[in-house]
Structures are given as structure tokens and as C-alpha cells.
KEVOPA-413622 format. One record per atom (N, C-alpha, C): y, z, x; chain; atom name; residue number from 1. Coordinates in Angstrom, 3 decimals, m for minus. Layout:
        c2        c3        c1  kette  atom   nr
         Y         Z         X      A    CA  NUM
...
This chain:
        c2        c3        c1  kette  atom   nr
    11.024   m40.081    48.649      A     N    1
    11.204   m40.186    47.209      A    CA    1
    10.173   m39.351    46.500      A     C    1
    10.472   m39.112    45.345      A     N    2
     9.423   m38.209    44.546      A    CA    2
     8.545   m38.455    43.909      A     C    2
     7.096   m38.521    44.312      A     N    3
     5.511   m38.848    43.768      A    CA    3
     4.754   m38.208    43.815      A     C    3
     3.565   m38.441    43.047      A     N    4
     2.751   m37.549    43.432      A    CA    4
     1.298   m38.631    44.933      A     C    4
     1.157   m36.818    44.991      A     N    5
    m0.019   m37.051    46.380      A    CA    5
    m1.359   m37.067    45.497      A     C    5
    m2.097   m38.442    45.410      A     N    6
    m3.292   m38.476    45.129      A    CA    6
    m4.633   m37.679    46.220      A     C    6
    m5.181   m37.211    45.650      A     N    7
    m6.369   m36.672    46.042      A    CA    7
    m7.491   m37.982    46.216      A     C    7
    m8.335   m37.823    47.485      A     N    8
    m9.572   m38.516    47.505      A    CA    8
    m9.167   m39.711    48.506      A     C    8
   m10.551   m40.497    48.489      A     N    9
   m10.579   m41.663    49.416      A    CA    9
    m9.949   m42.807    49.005      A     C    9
    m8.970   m44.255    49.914      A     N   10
    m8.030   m44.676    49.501      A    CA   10
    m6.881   m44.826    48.706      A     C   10
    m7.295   m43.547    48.310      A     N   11
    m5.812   m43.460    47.591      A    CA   11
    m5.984   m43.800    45.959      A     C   11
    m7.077   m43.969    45.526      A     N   12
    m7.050   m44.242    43.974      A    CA   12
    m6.536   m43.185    43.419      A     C   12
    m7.694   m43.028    42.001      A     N   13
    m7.553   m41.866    41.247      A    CA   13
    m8.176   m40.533    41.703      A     C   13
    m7.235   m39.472    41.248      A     N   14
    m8.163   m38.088    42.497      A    CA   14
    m8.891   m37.359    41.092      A     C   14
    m9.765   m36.288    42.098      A     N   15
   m10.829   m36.327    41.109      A    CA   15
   m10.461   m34.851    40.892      A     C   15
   m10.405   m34.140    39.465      A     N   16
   m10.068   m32.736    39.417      A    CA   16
   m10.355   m31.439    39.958      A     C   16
    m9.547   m30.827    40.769      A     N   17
   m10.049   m29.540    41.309      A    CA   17
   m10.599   m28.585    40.529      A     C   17
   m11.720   m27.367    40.698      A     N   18
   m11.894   m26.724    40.550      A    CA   18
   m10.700   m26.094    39.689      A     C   18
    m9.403   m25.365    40.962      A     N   19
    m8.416   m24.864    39.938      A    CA   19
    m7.937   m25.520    39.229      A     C   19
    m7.781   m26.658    38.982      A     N   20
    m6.884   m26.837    38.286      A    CA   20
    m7.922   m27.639    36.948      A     C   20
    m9.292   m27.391    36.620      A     N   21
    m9.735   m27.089    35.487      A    CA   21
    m9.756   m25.757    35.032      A     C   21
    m9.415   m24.839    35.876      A     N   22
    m9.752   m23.306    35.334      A    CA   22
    m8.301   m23.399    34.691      A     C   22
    m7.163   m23.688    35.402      A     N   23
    m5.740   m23.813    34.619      A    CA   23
    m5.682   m24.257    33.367      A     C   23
    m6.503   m25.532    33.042      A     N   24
    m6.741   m26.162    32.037      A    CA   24
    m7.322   m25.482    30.739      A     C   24
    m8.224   m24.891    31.481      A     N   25
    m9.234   m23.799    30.438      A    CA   25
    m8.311   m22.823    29.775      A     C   25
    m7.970   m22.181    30.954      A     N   26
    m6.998   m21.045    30.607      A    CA   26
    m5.988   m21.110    29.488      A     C   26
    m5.183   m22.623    29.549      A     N   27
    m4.073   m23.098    28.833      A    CA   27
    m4.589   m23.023    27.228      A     C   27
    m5.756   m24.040    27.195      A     N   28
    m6.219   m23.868    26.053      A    CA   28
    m6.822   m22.610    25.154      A     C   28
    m7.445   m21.912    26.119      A     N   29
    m7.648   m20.557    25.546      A    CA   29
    m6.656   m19.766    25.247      A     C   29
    m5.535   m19.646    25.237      A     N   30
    m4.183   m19.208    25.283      A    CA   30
    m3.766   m19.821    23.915      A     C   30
    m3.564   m21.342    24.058      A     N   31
    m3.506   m22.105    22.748      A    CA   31
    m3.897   m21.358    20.990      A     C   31
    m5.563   m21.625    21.550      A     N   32
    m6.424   m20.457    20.668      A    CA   32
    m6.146   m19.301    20.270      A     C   32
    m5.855   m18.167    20.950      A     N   33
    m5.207   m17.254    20.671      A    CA   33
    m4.346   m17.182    19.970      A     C   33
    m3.297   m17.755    20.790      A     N   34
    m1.965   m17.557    19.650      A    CA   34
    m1.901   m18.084    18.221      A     C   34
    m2.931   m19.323    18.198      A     N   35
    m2.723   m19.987    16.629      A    CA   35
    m3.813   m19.147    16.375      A     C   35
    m4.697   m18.243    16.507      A     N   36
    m5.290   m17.543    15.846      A    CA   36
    m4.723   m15.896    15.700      A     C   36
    m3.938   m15.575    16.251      A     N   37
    m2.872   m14.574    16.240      A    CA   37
    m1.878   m14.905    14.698      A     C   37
    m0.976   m16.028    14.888      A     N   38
    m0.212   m16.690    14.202      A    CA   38
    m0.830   m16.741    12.344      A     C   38
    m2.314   m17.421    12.460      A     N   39
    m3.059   m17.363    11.273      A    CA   39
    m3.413   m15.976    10.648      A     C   39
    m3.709   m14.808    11.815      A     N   40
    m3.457   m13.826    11.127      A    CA   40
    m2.835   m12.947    10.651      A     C   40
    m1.433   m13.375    11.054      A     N   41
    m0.445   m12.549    10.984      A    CA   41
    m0.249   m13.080     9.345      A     C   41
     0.142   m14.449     8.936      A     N   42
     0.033   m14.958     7.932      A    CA   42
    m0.686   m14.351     6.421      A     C   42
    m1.921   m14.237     7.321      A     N   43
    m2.605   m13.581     6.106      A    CA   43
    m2.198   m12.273     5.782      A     C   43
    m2.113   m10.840     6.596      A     N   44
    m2.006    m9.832     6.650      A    CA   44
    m0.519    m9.808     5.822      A     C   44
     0.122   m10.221     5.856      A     N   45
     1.418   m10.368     5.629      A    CA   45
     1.652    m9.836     3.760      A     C   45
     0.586   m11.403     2.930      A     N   46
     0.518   m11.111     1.682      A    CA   46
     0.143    m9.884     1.137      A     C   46
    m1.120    m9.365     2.525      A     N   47
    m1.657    m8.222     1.955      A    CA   47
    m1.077    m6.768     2.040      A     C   47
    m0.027    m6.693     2.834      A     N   48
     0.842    m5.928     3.125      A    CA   48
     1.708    m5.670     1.841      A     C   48
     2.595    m7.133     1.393      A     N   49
     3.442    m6.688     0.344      A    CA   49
     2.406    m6.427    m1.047      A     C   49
     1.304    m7.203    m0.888      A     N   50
     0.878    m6.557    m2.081      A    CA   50
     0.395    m4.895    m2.243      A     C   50
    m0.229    m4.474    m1.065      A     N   51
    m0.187    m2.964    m0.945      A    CA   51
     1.033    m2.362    m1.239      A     C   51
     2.372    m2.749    m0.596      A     N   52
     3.620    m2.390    m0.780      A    CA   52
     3.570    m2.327    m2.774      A     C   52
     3.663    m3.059    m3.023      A     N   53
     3.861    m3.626    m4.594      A    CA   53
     3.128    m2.985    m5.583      A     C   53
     1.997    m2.567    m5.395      A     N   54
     1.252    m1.910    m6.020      A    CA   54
     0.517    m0.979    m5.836      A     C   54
     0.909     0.030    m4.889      A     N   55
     0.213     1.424    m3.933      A    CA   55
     1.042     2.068    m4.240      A     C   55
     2.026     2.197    m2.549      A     N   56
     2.695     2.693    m2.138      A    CA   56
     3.861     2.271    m1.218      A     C   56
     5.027     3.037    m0.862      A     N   57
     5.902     2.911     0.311      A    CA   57
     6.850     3.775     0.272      A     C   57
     7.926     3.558     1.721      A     N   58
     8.301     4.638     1.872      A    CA   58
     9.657     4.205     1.806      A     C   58
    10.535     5.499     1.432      A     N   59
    12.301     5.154     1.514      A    CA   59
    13.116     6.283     1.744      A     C   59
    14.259     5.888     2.037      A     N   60
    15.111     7.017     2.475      A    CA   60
    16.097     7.777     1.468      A     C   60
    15.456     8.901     1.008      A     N   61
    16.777     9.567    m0.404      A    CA   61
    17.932     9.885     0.219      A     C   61
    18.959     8.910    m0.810      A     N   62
    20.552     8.889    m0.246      A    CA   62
    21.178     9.476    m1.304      A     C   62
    22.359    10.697    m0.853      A     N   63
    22.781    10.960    m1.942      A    CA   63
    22.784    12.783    m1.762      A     C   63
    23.590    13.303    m2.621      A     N   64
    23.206    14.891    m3.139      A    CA   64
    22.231    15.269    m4.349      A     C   64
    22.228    14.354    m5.160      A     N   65
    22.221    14.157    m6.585      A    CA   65
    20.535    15.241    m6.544      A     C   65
    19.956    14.989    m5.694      A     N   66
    18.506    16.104    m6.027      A    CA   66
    18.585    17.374    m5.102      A     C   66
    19.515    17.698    m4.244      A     N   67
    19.803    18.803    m3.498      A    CA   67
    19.506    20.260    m4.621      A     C   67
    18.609    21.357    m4.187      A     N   68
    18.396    21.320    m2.684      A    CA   68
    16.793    20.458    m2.363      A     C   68
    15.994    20.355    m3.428      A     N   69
    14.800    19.586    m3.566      A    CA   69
    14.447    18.580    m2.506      A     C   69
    15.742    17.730    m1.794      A     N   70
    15.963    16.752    m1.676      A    CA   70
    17.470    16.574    m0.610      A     C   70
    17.210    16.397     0.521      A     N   71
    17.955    16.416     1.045      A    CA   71
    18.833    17.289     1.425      A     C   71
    18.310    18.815     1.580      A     N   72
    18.984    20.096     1.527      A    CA   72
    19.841    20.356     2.369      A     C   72
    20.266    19.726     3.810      A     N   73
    20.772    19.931     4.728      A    CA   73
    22.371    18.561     4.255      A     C   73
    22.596    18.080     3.614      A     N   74
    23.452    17.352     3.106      A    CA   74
    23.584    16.086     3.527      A     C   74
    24.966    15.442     4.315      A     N   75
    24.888    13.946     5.223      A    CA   75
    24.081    14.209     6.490      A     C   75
    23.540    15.251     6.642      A     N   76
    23.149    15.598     8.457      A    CA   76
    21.887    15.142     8.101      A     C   76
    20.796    15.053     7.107      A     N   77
    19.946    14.558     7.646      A    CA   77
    19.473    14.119     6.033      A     C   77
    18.707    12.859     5.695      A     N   78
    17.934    12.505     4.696      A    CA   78
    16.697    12.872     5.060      A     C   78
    15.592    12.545     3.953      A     N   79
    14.583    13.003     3.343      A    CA   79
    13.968    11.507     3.689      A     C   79
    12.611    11.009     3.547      A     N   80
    11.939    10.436     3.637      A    CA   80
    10.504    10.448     3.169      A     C   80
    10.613     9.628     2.027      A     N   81
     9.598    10.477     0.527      A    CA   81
     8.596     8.992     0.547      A     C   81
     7.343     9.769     0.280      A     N   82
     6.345     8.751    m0.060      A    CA   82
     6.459     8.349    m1.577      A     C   82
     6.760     7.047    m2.336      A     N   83
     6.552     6.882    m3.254      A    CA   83
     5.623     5.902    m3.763      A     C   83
     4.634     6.761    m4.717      A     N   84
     3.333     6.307    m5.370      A    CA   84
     3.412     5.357    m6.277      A     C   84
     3.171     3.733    m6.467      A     N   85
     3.276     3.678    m7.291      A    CA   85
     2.056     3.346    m8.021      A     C   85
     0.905     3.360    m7.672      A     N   86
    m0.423     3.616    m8.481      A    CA   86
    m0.600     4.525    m9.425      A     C   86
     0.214     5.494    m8.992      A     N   87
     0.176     6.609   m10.093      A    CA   87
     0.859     6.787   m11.348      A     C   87
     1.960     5.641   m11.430      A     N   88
     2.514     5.713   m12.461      A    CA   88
     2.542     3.961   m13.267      A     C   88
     0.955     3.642   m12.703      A     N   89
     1.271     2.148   m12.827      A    CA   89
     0.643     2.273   m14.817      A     C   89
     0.494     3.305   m15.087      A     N   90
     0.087     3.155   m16.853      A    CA   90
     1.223     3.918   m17.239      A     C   90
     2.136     4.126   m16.937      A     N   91
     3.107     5.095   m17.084      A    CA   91
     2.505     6.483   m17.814      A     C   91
     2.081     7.274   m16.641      A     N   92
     1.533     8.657   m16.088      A    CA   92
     2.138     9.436   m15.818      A     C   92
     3.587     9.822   m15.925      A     N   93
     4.261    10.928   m15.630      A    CA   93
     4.334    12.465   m16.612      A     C   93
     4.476    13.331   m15.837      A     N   94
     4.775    14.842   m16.219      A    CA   94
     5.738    15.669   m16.082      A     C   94
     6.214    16.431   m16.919      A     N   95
     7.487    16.898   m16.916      A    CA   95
     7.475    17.659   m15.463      A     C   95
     8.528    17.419   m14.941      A     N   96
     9.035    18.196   m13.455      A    CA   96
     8.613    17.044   m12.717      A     C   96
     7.881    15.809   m12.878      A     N   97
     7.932    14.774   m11.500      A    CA   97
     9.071    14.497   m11.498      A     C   97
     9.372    14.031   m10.084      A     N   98
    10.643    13.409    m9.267      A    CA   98
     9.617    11.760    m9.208      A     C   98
    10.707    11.296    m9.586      A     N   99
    10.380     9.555    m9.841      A    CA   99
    11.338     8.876    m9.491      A     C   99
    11.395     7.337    m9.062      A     N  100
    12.300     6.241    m8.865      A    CA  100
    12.230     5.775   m10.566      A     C  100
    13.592     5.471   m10.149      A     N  101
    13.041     4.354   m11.743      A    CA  101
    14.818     3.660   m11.116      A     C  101
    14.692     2.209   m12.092      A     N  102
    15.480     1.318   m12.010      A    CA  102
    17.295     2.015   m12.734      A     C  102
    18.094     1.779   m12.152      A     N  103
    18.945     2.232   m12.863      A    CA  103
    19.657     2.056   m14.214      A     C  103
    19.427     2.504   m14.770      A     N  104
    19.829     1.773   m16.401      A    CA  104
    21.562     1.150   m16.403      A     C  104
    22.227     1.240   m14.973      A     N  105
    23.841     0.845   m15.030      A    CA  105
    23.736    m0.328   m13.865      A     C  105
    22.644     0.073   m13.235      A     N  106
    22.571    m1.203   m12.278      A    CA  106
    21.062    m1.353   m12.054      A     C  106
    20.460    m2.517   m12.702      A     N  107
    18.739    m2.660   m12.681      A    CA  107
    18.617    m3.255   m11.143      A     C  107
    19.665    m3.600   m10.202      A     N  108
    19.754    m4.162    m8.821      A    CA  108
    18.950    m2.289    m8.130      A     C  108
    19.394    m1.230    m8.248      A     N  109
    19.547    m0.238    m7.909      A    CA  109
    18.242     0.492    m8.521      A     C  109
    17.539     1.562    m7.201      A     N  110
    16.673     2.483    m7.686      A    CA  110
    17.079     3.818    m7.719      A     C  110
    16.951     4.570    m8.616      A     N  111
    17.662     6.256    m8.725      A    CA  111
    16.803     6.641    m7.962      A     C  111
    16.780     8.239    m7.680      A     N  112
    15.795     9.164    m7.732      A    CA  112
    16.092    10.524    m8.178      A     C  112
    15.515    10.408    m9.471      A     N  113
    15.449    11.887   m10.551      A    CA  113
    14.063    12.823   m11.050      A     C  113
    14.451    13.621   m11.538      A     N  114
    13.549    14.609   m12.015      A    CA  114
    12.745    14.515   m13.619      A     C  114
    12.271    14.325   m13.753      A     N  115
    11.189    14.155   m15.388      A    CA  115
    11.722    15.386   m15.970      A     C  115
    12.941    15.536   m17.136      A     N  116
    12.830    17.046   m18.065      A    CA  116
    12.126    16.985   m18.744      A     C  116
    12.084    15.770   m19.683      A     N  117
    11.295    15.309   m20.983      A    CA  117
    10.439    14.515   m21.353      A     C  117
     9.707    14.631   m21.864      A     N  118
     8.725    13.633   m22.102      A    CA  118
     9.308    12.742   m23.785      A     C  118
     9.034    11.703   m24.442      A     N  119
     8.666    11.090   m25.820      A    CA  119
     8.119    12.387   m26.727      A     C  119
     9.089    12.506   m27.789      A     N  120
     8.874    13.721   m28.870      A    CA  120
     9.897    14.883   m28.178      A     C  120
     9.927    14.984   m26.799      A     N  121
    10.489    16.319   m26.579      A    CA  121
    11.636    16.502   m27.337      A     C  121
    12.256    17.608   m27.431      A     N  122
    13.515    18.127   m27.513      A    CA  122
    14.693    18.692   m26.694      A     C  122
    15.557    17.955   m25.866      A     N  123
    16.534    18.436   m24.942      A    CA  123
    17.682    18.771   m25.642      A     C  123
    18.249    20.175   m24.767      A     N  124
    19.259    20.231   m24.585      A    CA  124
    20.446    19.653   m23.638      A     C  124
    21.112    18.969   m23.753      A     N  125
    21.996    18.127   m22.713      A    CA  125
    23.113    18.587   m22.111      A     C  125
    23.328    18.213   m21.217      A     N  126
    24.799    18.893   m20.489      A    CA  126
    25.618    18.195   m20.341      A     C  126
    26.447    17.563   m20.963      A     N  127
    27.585    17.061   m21.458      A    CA  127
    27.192    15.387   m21.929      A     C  127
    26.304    15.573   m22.340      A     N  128
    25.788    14.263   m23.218      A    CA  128
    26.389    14.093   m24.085      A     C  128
    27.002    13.138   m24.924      A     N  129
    27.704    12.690   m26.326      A    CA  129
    26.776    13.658   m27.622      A     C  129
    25.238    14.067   m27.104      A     N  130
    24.781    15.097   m28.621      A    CA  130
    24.716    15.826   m27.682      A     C  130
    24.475    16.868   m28.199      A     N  131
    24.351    18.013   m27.634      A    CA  131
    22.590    17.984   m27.483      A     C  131
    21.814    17.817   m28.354      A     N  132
    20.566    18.099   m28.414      A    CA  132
    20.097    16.513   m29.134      A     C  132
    19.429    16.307   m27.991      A     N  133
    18.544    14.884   m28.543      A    CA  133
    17.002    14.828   m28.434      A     C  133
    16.603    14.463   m29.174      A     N  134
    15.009    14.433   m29.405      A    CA  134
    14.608    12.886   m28.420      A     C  134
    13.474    13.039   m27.843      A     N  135
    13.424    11.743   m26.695      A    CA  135
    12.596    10.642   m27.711      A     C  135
    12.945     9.437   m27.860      A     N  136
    11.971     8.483   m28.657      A    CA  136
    10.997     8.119   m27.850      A     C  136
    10.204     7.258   m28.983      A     N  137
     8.864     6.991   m28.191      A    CA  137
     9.282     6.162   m27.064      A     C  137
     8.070     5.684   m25.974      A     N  138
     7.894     5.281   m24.920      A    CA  138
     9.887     5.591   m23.915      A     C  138
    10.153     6.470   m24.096      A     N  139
    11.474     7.055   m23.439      A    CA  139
    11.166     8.397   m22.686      A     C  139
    11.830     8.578   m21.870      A     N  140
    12.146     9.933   m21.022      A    CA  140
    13.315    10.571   m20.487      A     C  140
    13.499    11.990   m20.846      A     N  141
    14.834    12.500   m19.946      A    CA  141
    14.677    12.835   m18.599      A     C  141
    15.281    12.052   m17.649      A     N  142
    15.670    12.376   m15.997      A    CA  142
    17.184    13.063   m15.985      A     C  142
    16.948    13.639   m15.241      A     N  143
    18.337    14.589   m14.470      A    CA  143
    17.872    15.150   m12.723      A     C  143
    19.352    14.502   m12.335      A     N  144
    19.088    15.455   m10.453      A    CA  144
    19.241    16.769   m10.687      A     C  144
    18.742    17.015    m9.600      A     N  145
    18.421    18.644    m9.601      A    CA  145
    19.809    19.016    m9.334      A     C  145
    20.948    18.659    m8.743      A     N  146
    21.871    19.028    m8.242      A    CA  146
    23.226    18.878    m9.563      A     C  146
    23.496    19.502   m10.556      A     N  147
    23.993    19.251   m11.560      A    CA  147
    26.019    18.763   m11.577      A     C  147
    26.438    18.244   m11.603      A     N  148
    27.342    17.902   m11.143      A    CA  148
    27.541    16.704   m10.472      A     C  148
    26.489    16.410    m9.673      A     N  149
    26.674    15.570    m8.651      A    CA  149
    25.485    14.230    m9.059      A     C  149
    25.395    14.116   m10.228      A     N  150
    24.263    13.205   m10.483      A    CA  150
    24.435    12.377   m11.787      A     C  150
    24.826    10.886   m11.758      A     N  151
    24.511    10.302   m12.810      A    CA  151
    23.111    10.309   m13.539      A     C  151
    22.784    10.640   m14.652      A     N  152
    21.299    10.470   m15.071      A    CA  152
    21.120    10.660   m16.543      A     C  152
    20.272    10.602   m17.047      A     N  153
    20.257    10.794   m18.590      A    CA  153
    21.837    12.032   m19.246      A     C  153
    22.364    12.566   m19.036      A     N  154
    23.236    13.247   m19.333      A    CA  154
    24.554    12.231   m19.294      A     C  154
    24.079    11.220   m18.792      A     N  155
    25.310     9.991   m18.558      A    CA  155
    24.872     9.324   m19.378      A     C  155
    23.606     8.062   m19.471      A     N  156
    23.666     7.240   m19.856      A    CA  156
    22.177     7.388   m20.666      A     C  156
    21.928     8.789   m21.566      A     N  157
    20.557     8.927   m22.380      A    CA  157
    19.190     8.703   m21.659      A     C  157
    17.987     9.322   m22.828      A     N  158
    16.458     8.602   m22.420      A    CA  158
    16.632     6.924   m21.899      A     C  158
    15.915     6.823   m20.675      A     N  159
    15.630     5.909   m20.049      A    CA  159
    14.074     5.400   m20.874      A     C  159
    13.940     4.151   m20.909      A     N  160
    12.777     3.430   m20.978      A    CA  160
    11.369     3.763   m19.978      A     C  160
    10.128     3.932   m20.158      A     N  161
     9.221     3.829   m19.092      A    CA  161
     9.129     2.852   m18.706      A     C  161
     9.334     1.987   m19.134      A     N  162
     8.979     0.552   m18.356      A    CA  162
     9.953     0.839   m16.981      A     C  162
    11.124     1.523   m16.788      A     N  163
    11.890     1.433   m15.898      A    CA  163
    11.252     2.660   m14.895      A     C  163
    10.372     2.715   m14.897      A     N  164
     9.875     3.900   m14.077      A    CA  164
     9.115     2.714   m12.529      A     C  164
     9.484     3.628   m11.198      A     N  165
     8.913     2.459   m10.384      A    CA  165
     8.011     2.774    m9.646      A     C  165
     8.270     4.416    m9.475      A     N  166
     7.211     4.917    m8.508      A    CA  166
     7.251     6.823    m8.885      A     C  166
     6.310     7.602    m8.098      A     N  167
     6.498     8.800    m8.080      A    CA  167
     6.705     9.555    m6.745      A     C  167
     7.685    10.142    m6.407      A     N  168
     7.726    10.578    m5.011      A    CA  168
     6.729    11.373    m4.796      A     C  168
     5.589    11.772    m3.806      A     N  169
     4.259    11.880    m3.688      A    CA  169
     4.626    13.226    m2.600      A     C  169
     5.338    13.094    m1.327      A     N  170
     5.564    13.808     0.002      A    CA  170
     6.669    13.037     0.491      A     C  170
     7.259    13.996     0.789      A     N  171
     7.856    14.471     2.304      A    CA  171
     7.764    14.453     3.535      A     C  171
     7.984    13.138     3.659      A     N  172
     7.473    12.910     5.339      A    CA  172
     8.078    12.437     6.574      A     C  172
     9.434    13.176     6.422      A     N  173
    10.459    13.155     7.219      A    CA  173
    11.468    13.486     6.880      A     C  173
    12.393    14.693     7.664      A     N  174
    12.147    14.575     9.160      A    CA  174
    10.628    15.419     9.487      A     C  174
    10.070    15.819    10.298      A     N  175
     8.569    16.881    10.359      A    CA  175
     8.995    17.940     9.987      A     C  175
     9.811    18.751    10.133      A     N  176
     9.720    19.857     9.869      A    CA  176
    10.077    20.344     8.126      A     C  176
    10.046    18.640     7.262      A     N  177
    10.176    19.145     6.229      A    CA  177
     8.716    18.035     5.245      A     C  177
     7.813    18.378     6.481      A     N  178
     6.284    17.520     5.907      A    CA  178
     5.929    18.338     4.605      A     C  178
     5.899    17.801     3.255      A     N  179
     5.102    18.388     2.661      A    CA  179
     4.706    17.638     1.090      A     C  179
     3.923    18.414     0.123      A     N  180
     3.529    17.690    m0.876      A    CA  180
     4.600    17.991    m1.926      A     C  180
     5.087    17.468    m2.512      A     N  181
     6.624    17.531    m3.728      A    CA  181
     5.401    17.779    m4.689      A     C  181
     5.511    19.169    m5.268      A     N  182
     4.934    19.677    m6.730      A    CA  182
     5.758    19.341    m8.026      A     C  182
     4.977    19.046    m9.035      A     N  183
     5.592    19.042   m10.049      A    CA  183
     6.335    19.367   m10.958      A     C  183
     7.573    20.217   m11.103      A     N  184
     8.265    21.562   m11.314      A    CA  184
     9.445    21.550   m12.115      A     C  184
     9.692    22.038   m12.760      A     N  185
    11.246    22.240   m13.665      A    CA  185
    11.969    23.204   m13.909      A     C  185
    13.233    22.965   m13.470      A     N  186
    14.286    23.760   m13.240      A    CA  186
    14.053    25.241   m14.202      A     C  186
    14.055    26.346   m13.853      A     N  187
    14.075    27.260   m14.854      A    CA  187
    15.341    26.855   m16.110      A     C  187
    16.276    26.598   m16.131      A     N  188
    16.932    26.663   m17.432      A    CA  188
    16.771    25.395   m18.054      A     C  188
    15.849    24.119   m17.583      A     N  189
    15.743    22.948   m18.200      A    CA  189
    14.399    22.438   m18.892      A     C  189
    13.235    23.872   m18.898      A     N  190
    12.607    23.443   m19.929      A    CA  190
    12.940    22.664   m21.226      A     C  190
    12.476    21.760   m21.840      A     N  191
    13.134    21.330   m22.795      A    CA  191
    12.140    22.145   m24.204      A     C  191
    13.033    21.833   m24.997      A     N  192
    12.519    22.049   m26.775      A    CA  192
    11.741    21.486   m27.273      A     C  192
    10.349    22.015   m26.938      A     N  193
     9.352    21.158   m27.596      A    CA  193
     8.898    20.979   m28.957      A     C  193
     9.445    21.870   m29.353      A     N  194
     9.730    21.911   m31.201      A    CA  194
    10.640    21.032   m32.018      A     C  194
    10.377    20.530   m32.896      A     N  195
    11.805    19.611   m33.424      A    CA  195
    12.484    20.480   m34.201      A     C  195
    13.827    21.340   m34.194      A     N  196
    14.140    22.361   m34.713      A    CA  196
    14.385    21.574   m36.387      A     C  196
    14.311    22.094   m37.595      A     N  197
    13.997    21.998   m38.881      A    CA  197
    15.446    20.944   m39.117      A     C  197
    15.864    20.066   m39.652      A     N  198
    16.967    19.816   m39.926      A    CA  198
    18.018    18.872   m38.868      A     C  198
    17.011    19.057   m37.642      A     N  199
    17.545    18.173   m36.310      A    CA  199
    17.410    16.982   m36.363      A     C  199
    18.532    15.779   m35.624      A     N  200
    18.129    14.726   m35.531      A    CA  200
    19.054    14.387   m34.487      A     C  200
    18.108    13.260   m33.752      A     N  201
    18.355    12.804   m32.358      A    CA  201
    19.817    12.251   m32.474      A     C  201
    20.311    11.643   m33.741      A     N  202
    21.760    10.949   m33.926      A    CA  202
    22.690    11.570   m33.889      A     C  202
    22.713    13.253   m34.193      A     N  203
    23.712    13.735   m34.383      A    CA  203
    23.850    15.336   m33.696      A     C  203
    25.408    15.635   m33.491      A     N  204
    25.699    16.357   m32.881      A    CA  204
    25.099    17.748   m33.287      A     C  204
    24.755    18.666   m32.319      A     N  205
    24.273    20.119   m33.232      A    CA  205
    24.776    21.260   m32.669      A     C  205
């Protein structure tokens, strides 16, 4: 039948081996570990999304809408962009950054467009309801680089800064397209930095 074999003289209680306190040891040190593994994973965790939340991170640009800037090779391969968001946490942007911002048709959704305009500027639009709109305060004009293929201010006007989320910083995938994204604007999309005499943002010109 099935018992155990006591250790020692008559048969009482047996007295612990050597191994099988080192087993013991072992078990518990193991114990230790892991709930001290476990506790730090815990912590690291908060500090992670808060770096996430208020630094930086990384995402994959889907889409044509910034081609060739952005994804130049088409469905064969995406882009993989560092986006800053320390840098635009006072809302800090310059005409020609490429930025996330929230979508003004779906706030679930992040774009990724190009800065034409700044607050005061003067744009010309490409098939906007005015033809030429002056940007109001705390507002900005975005457009993809890829014209045609991009919902963006030419759809749905100056966006809010508050809706700004990050600034794409680099290029850091696939390798052979490692690099720093400069700040830049389309040659024909300088905007009108003058308010032409008689203009107004309401109406057609």
C-alpha cells in the first residue's frame, strides 16, 4: 500500500536531509524572485505608459495620403515614424511639420498630415468651399502631401490645436529608409502670409 518511509531510529519522526533542505531553500528563493519579478513588472508598467503618453512612440503610417514623403513604395511596404509628443506638448508646431492630430470626422482616429498654415496665415485651398481662407486663432491648415488621395483641411477646414497629438520626429523603418523628417513645404503650398486688402475668411474670392 502507499506510505511514506520514515527516516531514523524506530520509526518515529525522520529528521531532515541535507537535500532536501537545500530543495526547500531553493523553492523559496524562487518564490522571492518571481514576486519580486511580478512587483516589478507592475511598477515599470505605469512608467512605460506614462513615457508613452507624454514623450514619445512609435506607429505604422497607413495609407497614400503623404506619398511620396511617406510611404513611397505604396501597399509593399509602410513607414514607421517616431512620434514626439513633448514637442508639441505647448502646441509648438511649424509650417512644413508632418503631425498626428485627432481626426476632426472621427476623434476615435489619428491622421497623419503636413502643417501649410499657421493662425493669421492666408491659404489658398484646393477645392475647399472658399477658395482662400485666412486660418483663425489657435487653428491650423494640414494637407497630405499626396493631393487627391487625402482627406484634410481641404475637406473639412482649419483644425483646432488642441487636436494636435504628436510630431513625426524619424523614420525608423524599414532601415533603409532611417532618417530625420525635416520640416518642409510643398513648393506650390506656401501659404499667403499677407491678408490680401478686402479679404475675408467667410467668403468666396
Amino acid at each position: 500500500r502507499d506510505g511514506l518511509r520514515a527516516h531514523g531510529r524506530g520509526g518515529g519522526r525522520s529528521e531532515p536531509t541535507q537535500h532536501t533542505v537545500g530543495m526547500a531553500q531553493s523553492r523559496s528563493f524562487g518564490k522571492k524572485y518571481v514576486k519580486a519579478f511580478v512587483s516589478g513588472f507592475f511598477v515599470a508598467v505605469p512608467v512605460t505608459v506614462t513615457f508613452l503618453d507624454r514623450f514619445a512612440y512609435v506607429a505604422r503610417v497607413e495609407g497614400a495620403s503623404m506619398q511620396p514623403s511617406l510611404n513611397p513604395e505604396g501597399g509593399t511596404a509602410s513607414d514607421i515614424v517616431l512620434l514626439n509628443r513633448w514637442s508639441v506638448r505647448n502646441y509648438q508646431v511649424q509650417r512644413g511639420d508632418i503631425v498626428s492630430v485627432l481626426s476632426p470626422k472621427n476623434p476615435q482616429q489619428k491622421i497623419i498630415k503636413r502643417v501649410i498654415a499657421l493662425e493669421g496665415d492666408v491659404i489658398k485651398t484646393k477645392g475647399y468651399k472658399n477658395r482662400y481662407v485666412k486660418i483663425p486663432e489657435g487653428h491650423l491648415w494640414i494637407e497630405g502631401d499626396h493631393y487627391g488621395h487625402s482627406l484634410d483641411s481641404n475637406s473639412f477646414g482649419p483644425v483646432s490645436l488642441g487636436m494636435i497629438h504628436a510630431r513625426a520626429s524619424h523614420i525608423i523603418w524599414p532601415p533603409n529608409r532611417w532618417q530625420t523628417i525635416q520640416a518642409c513645404l510643398p513648393a506650390d503650398r506656401a501659404p499667403m502670409l499677407k491678408w490680401t486688402e478686402g479679404a475675408t475668411g467667410d467668403e468666396d474670392q
